[in-house]
DOMARKE-872421 format. One line per 2 residues: number of its first residue (from 1); their letters; for each residue x, y negated, z of N, C-alpha, C, CB. Coordinates in Angstrom, 3 decimals. Glycine has a CB too. Layout:
BEGIN
NUM = a = X:Y:Z:X:Y:Z:X:Y:Z:X:Y:Z  ...
END
This chain:
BEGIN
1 = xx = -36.282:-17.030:27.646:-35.758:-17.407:26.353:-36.801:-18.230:25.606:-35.354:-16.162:25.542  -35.964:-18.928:24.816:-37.093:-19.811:23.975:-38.283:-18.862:22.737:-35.989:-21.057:22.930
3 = xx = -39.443:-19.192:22.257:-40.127:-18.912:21.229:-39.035:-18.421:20.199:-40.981:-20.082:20.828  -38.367:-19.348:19.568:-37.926:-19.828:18.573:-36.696:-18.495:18.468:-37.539:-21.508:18.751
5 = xx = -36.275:-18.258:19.556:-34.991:-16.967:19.676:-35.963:-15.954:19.963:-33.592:-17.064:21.078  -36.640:-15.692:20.170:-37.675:-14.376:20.781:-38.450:-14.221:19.271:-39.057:-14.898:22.445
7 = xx = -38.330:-15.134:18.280:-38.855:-14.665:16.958:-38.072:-14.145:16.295:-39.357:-15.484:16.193  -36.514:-14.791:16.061:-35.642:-14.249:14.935:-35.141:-12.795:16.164:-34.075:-15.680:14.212
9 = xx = -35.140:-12.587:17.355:-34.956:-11.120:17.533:-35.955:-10.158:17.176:-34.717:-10.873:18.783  -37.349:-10.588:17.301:-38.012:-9.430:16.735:-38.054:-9.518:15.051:-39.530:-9.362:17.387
11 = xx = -37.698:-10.726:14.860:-37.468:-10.298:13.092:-36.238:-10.003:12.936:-37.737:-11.462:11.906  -35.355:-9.469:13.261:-34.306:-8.966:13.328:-34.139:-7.771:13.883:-33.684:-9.659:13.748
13 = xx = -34.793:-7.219:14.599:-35.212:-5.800:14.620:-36.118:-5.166:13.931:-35.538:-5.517:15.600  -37.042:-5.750:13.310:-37.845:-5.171:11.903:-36.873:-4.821:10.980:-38.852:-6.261:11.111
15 = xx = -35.981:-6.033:10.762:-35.044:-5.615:9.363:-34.484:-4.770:9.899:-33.995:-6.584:8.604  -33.489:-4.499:10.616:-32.815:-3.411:11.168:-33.453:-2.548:11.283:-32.291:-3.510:12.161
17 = xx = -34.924:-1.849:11.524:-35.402:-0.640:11.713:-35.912:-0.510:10.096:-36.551:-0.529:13.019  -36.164:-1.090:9.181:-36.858:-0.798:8.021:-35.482:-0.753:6.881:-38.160:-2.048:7.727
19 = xx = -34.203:-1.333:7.569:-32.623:-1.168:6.372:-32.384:0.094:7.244:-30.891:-2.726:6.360  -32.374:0.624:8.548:-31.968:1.535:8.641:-32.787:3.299:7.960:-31.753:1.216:9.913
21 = xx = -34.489:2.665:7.896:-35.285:3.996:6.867:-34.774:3.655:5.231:-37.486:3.872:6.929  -34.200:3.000:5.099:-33.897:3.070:3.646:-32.659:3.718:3.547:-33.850:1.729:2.938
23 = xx = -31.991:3.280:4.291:-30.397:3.740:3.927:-30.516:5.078:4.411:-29.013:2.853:4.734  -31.187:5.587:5.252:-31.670:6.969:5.331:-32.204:8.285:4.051:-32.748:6.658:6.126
25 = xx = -33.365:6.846:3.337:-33.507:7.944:2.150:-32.979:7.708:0.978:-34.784:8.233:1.792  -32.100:6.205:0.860:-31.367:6.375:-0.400:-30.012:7.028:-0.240:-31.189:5.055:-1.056
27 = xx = -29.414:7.483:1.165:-28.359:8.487:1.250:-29.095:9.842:0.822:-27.679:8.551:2.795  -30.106:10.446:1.235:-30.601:11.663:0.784:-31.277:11.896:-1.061:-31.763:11.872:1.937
29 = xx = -31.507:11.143:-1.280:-32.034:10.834:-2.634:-30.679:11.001:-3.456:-32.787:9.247:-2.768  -30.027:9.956:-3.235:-28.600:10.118:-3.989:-27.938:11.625:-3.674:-27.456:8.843:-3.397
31 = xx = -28.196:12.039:-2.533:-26.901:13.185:-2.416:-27.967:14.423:-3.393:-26.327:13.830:-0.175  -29.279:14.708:-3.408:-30.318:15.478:-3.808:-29.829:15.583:-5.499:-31.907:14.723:-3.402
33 = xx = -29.658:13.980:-6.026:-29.601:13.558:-7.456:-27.850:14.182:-7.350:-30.021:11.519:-7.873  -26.983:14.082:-6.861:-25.615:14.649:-7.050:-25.319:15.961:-7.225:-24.911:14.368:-6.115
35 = xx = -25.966:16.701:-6.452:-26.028:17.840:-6.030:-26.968:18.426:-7.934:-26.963:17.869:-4.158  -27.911:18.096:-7.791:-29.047:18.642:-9.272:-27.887:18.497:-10.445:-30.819:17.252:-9.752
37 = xx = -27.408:17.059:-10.686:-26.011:17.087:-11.768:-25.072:17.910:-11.588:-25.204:15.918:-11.825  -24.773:18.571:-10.312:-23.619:19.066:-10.270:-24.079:20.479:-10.296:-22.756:18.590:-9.149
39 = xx = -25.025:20.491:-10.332:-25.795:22.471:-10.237:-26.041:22.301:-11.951:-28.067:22.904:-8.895  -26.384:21.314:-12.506:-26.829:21.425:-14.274:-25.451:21.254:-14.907:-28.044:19.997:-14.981
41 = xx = -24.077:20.710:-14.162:-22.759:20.716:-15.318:-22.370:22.002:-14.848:-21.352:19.401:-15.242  -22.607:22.698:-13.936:-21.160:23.652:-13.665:-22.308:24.818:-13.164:-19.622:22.960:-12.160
43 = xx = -23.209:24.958:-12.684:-24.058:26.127:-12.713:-23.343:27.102:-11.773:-24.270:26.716:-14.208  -22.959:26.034:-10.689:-22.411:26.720:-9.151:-23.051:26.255:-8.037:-20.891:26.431:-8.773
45 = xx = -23.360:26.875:-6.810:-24.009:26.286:-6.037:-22.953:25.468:-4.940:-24.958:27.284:-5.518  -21.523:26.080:-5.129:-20.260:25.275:-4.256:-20.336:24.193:-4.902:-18.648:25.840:-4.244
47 = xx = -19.979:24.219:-6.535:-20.314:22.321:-6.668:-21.302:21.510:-6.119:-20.638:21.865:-7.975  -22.487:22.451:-6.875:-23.904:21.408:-6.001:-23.632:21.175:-4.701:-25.527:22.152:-5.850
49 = xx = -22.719:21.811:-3.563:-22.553:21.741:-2.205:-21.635:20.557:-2.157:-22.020:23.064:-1.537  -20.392:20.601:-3.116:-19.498:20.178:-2.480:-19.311:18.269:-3.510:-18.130:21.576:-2.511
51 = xx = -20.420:18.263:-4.581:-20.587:17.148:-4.946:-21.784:16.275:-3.979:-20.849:17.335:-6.367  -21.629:16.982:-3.569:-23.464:16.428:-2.868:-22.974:16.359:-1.658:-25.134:17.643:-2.892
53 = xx = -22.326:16.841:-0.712:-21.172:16.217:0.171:-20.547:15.077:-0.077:-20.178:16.968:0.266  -19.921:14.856:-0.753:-19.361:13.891:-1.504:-20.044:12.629:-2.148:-18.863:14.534:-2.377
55 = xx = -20.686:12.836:-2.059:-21.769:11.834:-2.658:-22.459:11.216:-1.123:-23.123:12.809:-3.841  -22.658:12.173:-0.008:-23.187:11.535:1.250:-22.280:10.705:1.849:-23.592:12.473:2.233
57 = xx = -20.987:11.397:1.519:-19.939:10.942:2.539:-19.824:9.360:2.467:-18.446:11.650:2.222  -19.906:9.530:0.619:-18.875:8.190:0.004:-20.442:6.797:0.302:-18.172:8.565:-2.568
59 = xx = -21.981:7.349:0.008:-22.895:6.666:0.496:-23.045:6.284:1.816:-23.751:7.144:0.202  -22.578:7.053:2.622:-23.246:6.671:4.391:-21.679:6.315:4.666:-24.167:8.369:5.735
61 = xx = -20.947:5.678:3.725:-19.402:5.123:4.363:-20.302:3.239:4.007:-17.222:5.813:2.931  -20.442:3.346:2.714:-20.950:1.865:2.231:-21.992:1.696:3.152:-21.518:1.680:0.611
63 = xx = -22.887:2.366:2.870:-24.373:2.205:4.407:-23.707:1.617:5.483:-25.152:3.960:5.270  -22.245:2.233:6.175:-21.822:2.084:7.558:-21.616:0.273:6.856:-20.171:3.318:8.294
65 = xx = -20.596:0.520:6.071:-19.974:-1.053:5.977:-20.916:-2.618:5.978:-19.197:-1.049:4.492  -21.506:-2.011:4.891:-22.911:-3.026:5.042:-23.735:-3.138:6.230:-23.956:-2.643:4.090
67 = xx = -23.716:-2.386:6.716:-24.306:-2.576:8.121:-23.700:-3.286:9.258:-24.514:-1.413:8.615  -22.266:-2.945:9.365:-21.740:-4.187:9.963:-22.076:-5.173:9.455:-20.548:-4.321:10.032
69 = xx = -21.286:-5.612:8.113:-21.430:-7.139:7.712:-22.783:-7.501:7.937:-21.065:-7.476:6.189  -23.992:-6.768:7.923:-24.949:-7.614:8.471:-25.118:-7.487:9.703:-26.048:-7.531:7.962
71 = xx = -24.709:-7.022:10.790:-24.879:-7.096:11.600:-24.088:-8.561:12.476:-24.748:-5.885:11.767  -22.773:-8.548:12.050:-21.422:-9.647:11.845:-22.596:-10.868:11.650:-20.041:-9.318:10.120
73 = xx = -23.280:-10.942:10.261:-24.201:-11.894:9.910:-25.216:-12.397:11.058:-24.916:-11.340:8.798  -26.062:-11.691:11.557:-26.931:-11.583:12.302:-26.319:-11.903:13.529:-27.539:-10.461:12.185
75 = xx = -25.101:-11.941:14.257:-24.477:-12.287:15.493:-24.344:-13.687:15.090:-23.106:-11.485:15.930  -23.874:-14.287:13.475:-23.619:-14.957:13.636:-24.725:-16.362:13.498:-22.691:-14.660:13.161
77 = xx = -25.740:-15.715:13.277:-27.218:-16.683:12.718:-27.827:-16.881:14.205:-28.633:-15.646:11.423  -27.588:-15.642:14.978:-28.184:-15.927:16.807:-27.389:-16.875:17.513:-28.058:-14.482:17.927
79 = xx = -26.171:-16.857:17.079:-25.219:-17.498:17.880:-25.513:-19.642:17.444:-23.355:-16.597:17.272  -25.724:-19.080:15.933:-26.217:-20.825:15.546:-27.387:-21.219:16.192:-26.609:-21.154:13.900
81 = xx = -28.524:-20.355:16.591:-29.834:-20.889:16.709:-29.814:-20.991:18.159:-31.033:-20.028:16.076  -28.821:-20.097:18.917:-28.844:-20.657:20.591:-28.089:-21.711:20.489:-28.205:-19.670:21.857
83 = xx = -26.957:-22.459:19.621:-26.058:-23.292:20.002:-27.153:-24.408:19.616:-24.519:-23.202:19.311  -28.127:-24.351:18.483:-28.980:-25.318:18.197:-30.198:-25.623:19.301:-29.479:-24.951:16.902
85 = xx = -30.319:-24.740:19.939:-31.455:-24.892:21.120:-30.430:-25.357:22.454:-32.452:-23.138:21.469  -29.403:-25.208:22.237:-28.597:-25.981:23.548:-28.387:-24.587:24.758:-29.863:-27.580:24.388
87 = x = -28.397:-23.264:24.131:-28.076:-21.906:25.307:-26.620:-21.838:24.926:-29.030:-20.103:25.044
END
């Protein structure tokens, strides 16, 4: 393979390994912060359970989505730079 494709894959696996530690701890951060509101309005630990569920679910659904579309993105930026190198 050329330089030029052997760079945007390893920079394209950096982003992908450093969006996938984020979306890791801003799903846990958020569900932590859902869960604390929902233990300080209602002073149950099933809410804190079952808002804080809810809060992961509805986060690691957007995480999933965005992750395609960049991924969609990223097929489609490899696919320009081999058609531009002539693969």
């Amino acid at each position: 393979m050329s330089p030029e494709l052997d760079l945007h894959l390893a920079d394209l696996k950096n982003k992908t390994k450093k969006r996938l530690s984020e979306d890791l701890w801003n799903t846990a951060i958020m569900s932590v912060i859902a869960g604390g509101l929902a233990y300080w309005a209602y002073q149950t630990v099933a809410h804190t359970a079952l808002f804080a569920f809810l809060t992961f679910v509805v986060v690691a659904m957007g995480n999933r989505i965005s992750g395609e579309l960049y991924r969609w993105r990223s097929k489609v930026e490899a696919n320009q730079l081999m058609d531009k190198l002539g693969m």
